[in-house]
PDB file of N, CA, C and O in Angstrom:
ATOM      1  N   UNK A   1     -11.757  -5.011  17.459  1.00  0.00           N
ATOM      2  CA  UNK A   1     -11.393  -5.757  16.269  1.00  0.00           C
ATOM      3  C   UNK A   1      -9.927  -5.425  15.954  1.00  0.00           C
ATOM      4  O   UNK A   1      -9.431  -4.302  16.045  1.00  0.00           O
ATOM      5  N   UNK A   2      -9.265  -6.606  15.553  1.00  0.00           N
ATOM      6  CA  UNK A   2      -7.744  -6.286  15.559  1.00  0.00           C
ATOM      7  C   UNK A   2      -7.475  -5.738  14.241  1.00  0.00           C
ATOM      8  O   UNK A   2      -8.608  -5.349  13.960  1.00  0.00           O
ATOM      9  N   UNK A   3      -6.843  -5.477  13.364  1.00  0.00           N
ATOM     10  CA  UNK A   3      -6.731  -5.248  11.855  1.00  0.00           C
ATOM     11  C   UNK A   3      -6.055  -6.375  11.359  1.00  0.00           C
ATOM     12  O   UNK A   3      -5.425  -6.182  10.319  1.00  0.00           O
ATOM     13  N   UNK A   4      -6.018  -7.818  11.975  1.00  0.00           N
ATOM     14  CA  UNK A   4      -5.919  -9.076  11.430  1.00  0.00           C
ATOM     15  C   UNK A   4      -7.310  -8.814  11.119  1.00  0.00           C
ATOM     16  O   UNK A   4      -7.668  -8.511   9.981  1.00  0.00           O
ATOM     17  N   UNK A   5      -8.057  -8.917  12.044  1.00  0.00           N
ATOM     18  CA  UNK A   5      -9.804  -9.546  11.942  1.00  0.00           C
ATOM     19  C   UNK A   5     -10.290  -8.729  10.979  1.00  0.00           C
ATOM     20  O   UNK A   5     -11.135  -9.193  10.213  1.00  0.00           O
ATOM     21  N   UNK A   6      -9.843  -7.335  10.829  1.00  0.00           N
ATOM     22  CA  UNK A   6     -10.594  -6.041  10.484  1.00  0.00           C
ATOM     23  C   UNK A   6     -10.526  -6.815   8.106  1.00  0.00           C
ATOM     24  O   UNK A   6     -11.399  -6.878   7.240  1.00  0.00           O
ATOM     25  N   UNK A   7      -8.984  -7.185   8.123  1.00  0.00           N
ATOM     26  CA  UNK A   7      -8.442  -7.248   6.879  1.00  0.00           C
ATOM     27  C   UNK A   7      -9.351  -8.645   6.404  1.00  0.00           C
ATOM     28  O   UNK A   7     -10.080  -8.556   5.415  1.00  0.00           O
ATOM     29  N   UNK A   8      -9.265  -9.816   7.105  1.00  0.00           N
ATOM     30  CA  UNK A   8      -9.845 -11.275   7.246  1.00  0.00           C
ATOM     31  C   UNK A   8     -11.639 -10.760   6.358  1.00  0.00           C
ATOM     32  O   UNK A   8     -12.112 -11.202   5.310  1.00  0.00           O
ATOM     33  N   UNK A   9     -12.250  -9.643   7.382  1.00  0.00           N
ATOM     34  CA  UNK A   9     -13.312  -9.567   7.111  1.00  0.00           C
ATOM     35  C   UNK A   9     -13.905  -8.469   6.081  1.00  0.00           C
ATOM     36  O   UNK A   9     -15.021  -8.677   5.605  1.00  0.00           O
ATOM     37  N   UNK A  10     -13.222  -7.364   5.744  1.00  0.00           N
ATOM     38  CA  UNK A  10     -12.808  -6.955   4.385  1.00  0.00           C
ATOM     39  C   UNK A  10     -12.697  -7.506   3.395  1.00  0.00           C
ATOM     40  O   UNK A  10     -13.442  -7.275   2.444  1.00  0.00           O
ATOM     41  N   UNK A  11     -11.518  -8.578   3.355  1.00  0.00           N
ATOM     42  CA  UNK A  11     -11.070  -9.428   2.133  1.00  0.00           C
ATOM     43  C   UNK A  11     -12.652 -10.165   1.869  1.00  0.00           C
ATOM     44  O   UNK A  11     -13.079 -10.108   0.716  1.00  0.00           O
ATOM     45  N   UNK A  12     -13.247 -10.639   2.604  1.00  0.00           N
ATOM     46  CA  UNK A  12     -14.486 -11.733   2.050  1.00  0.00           C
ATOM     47  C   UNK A  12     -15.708 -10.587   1.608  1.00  0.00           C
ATOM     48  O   UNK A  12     -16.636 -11.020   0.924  1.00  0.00           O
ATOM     49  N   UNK A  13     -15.708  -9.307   1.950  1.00  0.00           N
ATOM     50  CA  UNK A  13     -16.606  -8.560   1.489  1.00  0.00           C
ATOM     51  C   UNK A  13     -16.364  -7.993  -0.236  1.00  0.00           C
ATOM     52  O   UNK A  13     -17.081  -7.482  -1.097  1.00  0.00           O
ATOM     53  N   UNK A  14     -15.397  -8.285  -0.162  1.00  0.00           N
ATOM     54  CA  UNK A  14     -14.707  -7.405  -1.689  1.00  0.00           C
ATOM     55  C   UNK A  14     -14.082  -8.481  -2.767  1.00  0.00           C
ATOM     56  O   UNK A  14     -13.774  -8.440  -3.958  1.00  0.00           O
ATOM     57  N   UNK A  15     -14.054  -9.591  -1.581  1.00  0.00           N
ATOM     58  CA  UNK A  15     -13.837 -10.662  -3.026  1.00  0.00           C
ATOM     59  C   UNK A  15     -12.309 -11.186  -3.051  1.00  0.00           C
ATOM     60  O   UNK A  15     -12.047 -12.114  -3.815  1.00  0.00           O
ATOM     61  N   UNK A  16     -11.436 -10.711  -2.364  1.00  0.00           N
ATOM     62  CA  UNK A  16     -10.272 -10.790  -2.654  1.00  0.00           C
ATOM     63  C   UNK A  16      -9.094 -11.211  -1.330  1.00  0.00           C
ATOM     64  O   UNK A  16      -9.176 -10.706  -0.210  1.00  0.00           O
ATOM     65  N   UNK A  17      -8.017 -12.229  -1.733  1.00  0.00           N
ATOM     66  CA  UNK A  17      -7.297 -12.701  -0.390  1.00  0.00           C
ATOM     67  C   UNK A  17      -7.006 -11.470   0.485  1.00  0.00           C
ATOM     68  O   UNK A  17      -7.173 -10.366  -0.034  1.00  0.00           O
ATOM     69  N   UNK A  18      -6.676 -11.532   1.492  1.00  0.00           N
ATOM     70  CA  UNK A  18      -6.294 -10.670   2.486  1.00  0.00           C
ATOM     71  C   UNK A  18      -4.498 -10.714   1.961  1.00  0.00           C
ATOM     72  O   UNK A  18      -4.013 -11.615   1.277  1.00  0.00           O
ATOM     73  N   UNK A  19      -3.945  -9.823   2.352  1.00  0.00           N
ATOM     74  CA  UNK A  19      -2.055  -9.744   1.695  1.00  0.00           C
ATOM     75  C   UNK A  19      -1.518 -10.808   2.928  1.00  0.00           C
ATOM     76  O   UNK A  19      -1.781 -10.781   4.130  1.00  0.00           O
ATOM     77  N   UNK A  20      -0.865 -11.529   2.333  1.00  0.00           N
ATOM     78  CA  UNK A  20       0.345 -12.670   3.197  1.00  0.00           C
ATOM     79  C   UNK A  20       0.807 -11.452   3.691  1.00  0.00           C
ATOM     80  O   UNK A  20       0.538 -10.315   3.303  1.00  0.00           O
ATOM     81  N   UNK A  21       1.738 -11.930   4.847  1.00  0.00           N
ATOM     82  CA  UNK A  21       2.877 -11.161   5.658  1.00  0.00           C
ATOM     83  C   UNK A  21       3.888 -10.156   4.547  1.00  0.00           C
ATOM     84  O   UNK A  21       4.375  -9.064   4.839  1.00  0.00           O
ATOM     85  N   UNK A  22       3.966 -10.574   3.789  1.00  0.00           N
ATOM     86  CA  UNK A  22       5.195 -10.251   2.768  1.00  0.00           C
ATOM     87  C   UNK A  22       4.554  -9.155   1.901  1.00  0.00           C
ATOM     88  O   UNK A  22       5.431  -8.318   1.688  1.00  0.00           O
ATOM     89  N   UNK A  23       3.628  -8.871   1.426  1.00  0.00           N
ATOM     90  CA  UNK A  23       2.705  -7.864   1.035  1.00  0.00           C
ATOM     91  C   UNK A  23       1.922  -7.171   2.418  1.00  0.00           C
ATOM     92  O   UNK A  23       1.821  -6.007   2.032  1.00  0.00           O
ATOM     93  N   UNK A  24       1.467  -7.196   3.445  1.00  0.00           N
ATOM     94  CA  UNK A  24       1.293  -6.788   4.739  1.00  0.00           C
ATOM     95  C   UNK A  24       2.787  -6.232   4.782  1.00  0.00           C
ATOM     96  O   UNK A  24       2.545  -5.164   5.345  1.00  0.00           O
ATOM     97  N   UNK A  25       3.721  -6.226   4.642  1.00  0.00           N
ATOM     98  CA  UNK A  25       5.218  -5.312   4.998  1.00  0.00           C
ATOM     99  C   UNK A  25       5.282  -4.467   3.682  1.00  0.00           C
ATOM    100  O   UNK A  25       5.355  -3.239   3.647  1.00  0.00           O
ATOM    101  N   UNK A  26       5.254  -5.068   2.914  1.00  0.00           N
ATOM    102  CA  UNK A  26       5.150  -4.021   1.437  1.00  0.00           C
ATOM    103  C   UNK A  26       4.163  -2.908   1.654  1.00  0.00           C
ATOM    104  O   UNK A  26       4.592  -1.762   1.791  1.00  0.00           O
ATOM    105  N   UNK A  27       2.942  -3.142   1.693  1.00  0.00           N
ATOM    106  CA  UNK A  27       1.984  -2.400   1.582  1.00  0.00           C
ATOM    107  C   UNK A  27       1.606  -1.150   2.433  1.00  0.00           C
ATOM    108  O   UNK A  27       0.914  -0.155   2.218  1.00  0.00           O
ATOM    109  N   UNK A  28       2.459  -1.676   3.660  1.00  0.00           N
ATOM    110  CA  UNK A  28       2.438  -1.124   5.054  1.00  0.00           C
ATOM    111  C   UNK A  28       3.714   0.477   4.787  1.00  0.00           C
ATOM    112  O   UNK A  28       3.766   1.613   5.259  1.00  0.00           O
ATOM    113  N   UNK A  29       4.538  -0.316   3.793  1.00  0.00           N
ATOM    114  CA  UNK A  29       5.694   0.964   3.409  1.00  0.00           C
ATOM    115  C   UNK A  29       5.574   1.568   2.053  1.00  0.00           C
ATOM    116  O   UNK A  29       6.418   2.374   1.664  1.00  0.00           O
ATOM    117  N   UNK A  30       4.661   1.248   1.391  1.00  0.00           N
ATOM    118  CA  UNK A  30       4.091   1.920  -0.153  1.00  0.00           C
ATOM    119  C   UNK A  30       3.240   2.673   0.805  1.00  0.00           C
ATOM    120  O   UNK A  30       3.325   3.760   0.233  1.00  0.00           O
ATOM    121  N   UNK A  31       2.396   2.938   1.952  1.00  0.00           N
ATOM    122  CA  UNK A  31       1.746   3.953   2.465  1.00  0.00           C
ATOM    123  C   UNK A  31       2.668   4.902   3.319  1.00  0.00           C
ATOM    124  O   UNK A  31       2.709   6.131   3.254  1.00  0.00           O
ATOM    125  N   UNK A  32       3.439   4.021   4.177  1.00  0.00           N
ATOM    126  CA  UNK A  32       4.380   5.298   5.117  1.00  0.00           C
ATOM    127  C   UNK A  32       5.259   5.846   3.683  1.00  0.00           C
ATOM    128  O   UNK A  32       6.063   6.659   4.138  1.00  0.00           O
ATOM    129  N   UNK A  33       5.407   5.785   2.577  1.00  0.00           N
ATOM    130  CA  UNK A  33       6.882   6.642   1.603  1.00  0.00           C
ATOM    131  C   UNK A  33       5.525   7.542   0.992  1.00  0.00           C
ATOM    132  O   UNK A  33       5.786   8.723   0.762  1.00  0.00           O
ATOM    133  N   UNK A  34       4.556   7.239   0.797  1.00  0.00           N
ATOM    134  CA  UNK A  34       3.173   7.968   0.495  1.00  0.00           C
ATOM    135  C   UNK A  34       2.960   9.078   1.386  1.00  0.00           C
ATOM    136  O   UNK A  34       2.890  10.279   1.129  1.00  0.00           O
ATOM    137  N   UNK A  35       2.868   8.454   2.497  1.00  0.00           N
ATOM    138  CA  UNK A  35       2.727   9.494   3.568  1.00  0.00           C
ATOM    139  C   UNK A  35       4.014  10.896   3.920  1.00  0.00           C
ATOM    140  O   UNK A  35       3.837  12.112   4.001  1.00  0.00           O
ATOM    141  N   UNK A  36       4.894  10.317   4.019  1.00  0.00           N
ATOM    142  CA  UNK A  36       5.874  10.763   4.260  1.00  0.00           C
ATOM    143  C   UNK A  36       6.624  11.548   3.137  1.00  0.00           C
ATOM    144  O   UNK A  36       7.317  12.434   3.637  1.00  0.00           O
ATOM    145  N   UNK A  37       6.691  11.506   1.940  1.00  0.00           N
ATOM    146  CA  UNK A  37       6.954  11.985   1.122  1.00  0.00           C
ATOM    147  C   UNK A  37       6.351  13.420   0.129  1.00  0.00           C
ATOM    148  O   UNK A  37       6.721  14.176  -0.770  1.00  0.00           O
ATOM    149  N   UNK A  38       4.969  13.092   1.187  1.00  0.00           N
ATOM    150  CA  UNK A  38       4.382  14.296   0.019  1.00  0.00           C
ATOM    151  C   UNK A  38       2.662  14.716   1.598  1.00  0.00           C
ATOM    152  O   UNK A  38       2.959  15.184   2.697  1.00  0.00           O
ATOM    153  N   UNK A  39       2.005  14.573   1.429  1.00  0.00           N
ATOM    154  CA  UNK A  39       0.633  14.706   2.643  1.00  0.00           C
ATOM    155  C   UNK A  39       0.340  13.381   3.103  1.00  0.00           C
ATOM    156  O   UNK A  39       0.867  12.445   2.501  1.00  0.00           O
ATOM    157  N   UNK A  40      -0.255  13.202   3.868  1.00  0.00           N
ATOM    158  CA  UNK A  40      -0.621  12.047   4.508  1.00  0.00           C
ATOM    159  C   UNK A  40      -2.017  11.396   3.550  1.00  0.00           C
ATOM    160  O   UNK A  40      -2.347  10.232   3.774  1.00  0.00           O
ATOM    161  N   UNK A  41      -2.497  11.904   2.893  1.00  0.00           N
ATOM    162  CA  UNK A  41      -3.897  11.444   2.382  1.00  0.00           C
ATOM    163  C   UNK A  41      -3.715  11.008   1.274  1.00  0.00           C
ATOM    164  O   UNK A  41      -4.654  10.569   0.610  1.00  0.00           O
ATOM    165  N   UNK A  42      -2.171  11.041   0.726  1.00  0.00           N
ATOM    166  CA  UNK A  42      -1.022  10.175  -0.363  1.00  0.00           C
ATOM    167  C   UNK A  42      -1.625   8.392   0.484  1.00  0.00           C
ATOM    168  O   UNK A  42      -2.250   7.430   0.038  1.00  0.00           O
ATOM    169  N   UNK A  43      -1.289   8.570   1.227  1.00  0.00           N
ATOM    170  CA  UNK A  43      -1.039   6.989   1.579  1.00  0.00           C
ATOM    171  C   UNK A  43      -2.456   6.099   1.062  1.00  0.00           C
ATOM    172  O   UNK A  43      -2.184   5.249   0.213  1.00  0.00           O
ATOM    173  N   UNK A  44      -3.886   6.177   1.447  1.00  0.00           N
ATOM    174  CA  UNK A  44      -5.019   5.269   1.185  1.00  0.00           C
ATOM    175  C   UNK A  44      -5.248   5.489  -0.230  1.00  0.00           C
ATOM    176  O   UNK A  44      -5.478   4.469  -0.879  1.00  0.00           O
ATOM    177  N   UNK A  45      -5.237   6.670  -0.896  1.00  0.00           N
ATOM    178  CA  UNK A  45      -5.117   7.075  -2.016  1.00  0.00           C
ATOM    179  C   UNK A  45      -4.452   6.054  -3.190  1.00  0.00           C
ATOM    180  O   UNK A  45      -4.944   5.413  -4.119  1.00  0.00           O
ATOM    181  N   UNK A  46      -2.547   6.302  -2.468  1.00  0.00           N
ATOM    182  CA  UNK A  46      -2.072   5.297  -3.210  1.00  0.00           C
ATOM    183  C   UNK A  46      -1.844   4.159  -3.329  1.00  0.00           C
ATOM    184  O   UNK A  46      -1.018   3.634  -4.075  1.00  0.00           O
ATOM    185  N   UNK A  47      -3.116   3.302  -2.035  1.00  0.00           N
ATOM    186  CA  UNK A  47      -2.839   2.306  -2.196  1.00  0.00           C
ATOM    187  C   UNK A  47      -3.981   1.567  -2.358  1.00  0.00           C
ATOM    188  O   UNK A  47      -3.976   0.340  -2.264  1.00  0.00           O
ATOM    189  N   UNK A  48      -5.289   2.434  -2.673  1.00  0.00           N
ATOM    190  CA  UNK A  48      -6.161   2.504  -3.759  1.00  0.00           C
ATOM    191  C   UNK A  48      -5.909   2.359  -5.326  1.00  0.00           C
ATOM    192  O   UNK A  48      -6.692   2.061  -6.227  1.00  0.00           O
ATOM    193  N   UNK A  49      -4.533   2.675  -5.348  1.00  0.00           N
ATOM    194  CA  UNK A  49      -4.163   2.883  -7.062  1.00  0.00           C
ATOM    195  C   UNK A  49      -3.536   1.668  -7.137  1.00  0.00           C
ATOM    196  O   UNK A  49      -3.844   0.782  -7.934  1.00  0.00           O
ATOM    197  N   UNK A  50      -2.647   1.609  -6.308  1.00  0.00           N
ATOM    198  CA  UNK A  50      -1.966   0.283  -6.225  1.00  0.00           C
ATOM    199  C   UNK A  50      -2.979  -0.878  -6.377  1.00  0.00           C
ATOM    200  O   UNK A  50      -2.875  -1.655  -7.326  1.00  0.00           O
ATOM    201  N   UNK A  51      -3.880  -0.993  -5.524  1.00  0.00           N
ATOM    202  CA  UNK A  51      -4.859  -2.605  -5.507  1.00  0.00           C
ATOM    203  C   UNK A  51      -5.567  -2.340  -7.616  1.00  0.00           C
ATOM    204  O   UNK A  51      -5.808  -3.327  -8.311  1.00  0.00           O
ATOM    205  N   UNK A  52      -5.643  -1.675  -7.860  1.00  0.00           N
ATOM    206  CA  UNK A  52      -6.943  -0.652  -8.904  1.00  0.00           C
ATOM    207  C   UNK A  52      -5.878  -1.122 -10.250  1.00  0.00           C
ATOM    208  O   UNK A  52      -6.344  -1.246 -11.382  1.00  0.00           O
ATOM    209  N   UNK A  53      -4.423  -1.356  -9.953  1.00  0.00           N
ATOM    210  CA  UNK A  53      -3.688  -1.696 -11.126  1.00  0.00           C
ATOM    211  C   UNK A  53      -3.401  -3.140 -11.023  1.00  0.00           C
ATOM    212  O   UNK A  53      -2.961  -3.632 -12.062  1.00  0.00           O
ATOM    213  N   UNK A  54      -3.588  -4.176  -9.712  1.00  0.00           N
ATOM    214  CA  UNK A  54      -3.297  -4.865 -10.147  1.00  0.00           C
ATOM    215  C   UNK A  54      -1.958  -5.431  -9.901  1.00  0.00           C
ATOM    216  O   UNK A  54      -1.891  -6.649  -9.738  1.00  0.00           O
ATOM    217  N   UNK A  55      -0.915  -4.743  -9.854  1.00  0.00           N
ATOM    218  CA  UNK A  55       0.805  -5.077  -9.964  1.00  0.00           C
ATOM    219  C   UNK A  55       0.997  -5.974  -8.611  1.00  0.00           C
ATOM    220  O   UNK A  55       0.014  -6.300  -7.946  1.00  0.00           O
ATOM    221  N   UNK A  56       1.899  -6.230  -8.363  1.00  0.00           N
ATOM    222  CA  UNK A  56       2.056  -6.923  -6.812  1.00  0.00           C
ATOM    223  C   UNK A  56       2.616  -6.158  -6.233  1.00  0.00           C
ATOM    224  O   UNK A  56       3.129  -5.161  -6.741  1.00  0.00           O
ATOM    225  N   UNK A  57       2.654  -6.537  -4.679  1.00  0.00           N
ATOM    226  CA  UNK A  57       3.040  -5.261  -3.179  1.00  0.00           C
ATOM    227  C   UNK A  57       4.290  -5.439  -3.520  1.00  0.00           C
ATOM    228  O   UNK A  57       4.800  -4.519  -2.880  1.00  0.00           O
ATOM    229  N   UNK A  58       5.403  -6.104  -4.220  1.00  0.00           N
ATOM    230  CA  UNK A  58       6.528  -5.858  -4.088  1.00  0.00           C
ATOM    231  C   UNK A  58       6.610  -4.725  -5.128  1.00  0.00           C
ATOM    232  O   UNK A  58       7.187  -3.669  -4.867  1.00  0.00           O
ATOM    233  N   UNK A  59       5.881  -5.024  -6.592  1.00  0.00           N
ATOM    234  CA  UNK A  59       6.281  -3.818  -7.639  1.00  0.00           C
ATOM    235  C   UNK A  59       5.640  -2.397  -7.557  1.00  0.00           C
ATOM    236  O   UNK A  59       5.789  -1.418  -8.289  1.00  0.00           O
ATOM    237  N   UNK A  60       4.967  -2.565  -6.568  1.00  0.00           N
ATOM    238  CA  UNK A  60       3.961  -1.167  -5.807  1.00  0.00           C
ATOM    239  C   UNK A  60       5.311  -0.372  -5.125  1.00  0.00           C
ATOM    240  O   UNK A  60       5.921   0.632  -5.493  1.00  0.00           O
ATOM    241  N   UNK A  61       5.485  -1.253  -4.001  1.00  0.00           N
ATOM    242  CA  UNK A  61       6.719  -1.071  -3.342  1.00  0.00           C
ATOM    243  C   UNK A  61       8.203  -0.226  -4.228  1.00  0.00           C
ATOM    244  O   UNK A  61       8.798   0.728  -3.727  1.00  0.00           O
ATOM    245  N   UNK A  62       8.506  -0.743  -5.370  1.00  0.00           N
ATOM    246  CA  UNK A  62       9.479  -0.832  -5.819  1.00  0.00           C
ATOM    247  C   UNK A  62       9.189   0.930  -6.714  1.00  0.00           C
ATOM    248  O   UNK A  62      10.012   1.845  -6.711  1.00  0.00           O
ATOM    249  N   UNK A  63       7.847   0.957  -7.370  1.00  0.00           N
ATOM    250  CA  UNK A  63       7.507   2.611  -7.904  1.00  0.00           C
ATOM    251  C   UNK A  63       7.042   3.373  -6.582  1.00  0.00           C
ATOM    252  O   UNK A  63       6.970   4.601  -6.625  1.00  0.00           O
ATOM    253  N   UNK A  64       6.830   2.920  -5.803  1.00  0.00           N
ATOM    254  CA  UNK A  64       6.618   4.052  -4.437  1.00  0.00           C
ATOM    255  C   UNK A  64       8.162   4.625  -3.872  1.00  0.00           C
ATOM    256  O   UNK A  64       8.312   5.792  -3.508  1.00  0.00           O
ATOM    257  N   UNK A  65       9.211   3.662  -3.863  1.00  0.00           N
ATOM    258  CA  UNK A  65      10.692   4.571  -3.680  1.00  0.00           C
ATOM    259  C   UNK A  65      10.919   4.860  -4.376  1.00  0.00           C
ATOM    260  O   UNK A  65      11.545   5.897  -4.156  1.00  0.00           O
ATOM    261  N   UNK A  66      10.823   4.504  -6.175  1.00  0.00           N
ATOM    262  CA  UNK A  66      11.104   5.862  -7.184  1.00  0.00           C
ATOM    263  C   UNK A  66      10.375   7.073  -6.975  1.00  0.00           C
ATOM    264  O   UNK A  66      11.031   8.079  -7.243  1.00  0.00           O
ATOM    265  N   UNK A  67       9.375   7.240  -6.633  1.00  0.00           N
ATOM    266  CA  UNK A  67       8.477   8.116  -6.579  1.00  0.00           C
ATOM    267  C   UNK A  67       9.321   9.136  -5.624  1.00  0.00           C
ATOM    268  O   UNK A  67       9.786  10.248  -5.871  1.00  0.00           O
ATOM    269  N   UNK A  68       9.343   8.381  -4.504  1.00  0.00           N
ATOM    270  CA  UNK A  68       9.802   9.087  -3.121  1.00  0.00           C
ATOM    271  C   UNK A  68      11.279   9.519  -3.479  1.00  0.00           C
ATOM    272  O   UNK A  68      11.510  10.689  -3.177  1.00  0.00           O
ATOM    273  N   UNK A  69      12.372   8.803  -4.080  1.00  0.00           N
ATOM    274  CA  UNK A  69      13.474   9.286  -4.611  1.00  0.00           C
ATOM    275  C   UNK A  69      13.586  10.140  -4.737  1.00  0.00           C
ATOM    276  O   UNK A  69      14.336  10.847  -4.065  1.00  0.00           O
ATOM    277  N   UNK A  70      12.577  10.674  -6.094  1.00  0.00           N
ATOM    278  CA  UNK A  70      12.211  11.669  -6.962  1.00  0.00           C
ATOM    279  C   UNK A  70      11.817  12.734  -6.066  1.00  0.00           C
ATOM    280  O   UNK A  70      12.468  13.777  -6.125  1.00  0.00           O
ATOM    281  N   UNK A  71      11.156  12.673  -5.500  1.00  0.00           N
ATOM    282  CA  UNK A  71      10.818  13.987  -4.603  1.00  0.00           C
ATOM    283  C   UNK A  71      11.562  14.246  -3.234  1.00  0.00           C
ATOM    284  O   UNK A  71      11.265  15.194  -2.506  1.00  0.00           O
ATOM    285  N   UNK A  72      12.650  13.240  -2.911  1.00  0.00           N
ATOM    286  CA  UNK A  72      13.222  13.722  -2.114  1.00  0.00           C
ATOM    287  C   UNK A  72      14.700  14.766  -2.825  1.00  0.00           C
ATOM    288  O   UNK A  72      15.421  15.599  -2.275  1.00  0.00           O
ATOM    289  N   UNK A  73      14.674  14.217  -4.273  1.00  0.00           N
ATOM    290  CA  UNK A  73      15.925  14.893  -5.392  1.00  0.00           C
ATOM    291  C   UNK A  73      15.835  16.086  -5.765  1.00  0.00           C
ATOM    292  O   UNK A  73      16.751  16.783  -6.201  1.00  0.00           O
ATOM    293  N   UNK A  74      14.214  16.511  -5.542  1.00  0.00           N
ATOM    294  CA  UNK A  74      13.460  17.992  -6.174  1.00  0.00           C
ATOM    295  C   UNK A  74      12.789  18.406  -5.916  1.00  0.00           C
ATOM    296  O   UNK A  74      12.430  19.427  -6.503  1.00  0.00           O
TER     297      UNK A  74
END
């Protein structure tokens, strides 16, 4: 199963579109600045919080490099 098919068949279990390309690139780097910034178990976590608020993959995106900023400053 590819993680096209994997997301396709997810999305219809939970109710909700699968992410366009443009959120698929967002979402994909709100987990690597997750990951990378602090443990790896940051990433599903925060993008558990992310879907759980609601905001869009760009404004997820946009508090995941403040975040990462921030902890790369201190």
């Amino acid at each position: 199963m590819t993680a096209q098919e994997f997301l396709e068949a997810f999305s219809a279990q939970v109710g909700v579109p699968a992410p366009d390309a443009q959120e698929f690139e967002a979402l994909l780097e709100v987990a690597a600045l997750a990951a990378h910034s602090s443990e790896r178990l940051a990433a599903p976590l925060a993008c558990w919080m992310g879907g759980a608020s609601g905001m869009p993959a760009a404004a997820l995106l946009a508090a995941a490099k403040a975040v990462a900023a921030g902890a790369e400053a201190g």
